[in-house]
N, C-alpha and C positions, 0 to 999 in steps of 0.2 A: 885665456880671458875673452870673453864674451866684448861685441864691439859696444855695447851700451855700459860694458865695465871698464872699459880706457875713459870712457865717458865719463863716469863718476869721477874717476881716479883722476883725469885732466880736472875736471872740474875742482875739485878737492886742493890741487895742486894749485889752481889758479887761485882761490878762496884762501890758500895760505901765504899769496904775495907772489907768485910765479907769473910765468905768461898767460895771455887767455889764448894763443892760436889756435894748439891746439882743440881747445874745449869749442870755437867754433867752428873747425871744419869737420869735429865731427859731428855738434850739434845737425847743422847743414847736411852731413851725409847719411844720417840716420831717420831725417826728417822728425826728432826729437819735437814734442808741440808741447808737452806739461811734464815740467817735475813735482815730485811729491816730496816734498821736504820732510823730514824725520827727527829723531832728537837722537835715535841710536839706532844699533845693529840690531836690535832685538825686537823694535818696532819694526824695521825691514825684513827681519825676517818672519813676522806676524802677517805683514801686507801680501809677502810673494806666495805664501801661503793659501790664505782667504783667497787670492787671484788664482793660483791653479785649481783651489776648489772648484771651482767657477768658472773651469775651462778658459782662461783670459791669457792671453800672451802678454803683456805689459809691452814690455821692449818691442815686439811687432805693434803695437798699437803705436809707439812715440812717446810711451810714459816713461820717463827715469826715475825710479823710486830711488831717494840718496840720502843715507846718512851722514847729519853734520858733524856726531858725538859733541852733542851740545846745542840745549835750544839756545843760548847766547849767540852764536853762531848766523841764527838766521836772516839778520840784515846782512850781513855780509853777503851770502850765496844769494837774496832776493834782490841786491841790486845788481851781483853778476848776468844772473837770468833772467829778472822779471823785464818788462818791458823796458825798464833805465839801460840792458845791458843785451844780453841776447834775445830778446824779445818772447820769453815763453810762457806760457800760463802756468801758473804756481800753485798749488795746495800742501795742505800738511794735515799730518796728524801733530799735537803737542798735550801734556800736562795742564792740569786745572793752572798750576803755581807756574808755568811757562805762558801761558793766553798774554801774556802783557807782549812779551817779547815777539811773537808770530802779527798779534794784532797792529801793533808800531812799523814792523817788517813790512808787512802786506799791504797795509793801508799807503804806504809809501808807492807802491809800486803798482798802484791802480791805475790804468793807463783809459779810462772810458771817460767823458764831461761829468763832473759833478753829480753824482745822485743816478746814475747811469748802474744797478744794482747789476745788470746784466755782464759788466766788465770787472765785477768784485772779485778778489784775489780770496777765495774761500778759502778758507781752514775748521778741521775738525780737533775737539776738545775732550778729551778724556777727565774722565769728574778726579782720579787722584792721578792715575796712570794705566797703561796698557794691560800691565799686570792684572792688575783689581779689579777693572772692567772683566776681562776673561774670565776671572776667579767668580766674580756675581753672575756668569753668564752659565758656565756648567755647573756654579754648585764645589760646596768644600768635598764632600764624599767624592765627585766625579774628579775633580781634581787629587786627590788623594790616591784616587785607584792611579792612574795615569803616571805619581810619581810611583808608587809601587813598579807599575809594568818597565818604568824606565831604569827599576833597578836604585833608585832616591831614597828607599823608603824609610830606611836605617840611618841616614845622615838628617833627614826630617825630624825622623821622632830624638835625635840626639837632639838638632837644634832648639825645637821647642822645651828641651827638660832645661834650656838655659835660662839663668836667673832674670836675664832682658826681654825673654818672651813672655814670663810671667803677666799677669793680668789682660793680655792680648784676645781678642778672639782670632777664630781658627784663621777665618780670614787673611786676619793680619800679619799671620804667624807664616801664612802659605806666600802671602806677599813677599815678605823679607827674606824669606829663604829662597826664592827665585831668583835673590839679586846675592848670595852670600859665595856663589865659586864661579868664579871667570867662565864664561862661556852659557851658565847655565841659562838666565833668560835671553839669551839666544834661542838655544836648547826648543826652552820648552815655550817661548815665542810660537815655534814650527807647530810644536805638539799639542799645544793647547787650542788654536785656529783649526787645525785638524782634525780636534774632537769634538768642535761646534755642530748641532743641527744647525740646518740650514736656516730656521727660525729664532735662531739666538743667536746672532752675531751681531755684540754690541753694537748701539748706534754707531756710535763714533766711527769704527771701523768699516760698516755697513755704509754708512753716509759718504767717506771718501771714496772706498771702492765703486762707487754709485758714480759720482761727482767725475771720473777721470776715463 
């Protein structure tokens, strides 16, 4: 385990009613300066992605990208780190239907005088989810070849002959089946960031990567 992954894992550990010592000495020894708060594994593994694109070391920079597995979650981890608690700068990616829960989070843990925009605890908003964005961003046929080459392409076209994806577009249909077997938008989190030109890479994700 990588030392910015004990890091997580303390941290995670603390966030569920443990001790925080750990999570500060190694905040402290890593020189850890911004977390990027997440809603899941599939988001993170979306971010580490776009970030090696891009030649970016994260963990060498002081960035902890962390999954909470659940935007409900993020008051909890924002007052551990944000300035109330270990003192670090904070962003996210979250869902259009999560923005309540990140903006309440954040807002709390603005640490600059009143109206001080320059100390604002940014976060970025995906319009449904990480998925969708991706999927508008290469295109249904791009994504389609992609589950092909991953060997997907037979358990797709099963999914869609079901009577739930009826009236759906492709879209939608490519959506839901990213989320239908464990692991898979993980998966193709990696895979679909990886098939981005470098000129379509949704805001949302473009903007955090930018921002940290």
């Amino acid at each position: 385990m990588t030392d910015m992954g004990a890091f997580r894992e303390s941290v995670t550990a603390w966030a569920a009613g443990g001790p925080g010592d750990l999570a500060r000495e190694l905040a402290a020894r890593l020189s850890v300066r911004t977390v990027v708060l997440l809603e899941g594994p599939s988001d993170l593994a979306a971010v580490d992605a776009l970030a090696a694109s891009r030649g970016r070391d994260l963990e060498a920079e002081g960035v902890c990208v962390l999954a909470m597995n659940g935007a409900m979650s993020v008051g909890r981890f924002a007052r551990l780190l944000g300035p109330s608690g270990l003192g670090l700068r904070l962003t996210g990616l979250c869902d259009e239907a999560e923005r309540g829960y990140y903006a309440r989070a954040l807002e709390r843990e603005e640490d600059g005088p009143e109206g001080n925009t320059a100390r604002r605890q940014e976060f970025f908003v995906c319009a449904a989810d990480l998925e969708d964005e991706l999927i508008r961003a290469l295109g249904v046929s791009r994504v389609e070849e992609l589950v092909r080459a991953e060997g997907d392409l037979r358990a797709l076209r099963t999914f869609v002959r079901q009577p739930a994806q009826h009236g759906r577009s492709p879209q939608q249909q490519l959506r839901r089946f990213l989320g239908t077997k464990k692991g898979r938008k993980i998966h193709y989190g990696r895979v679909l960031v990886e098939a981005l030109a470098p000129d379509h890479v949704p805001a949302p994700l473009d903007g955090l990567l930018a921002a940290v």
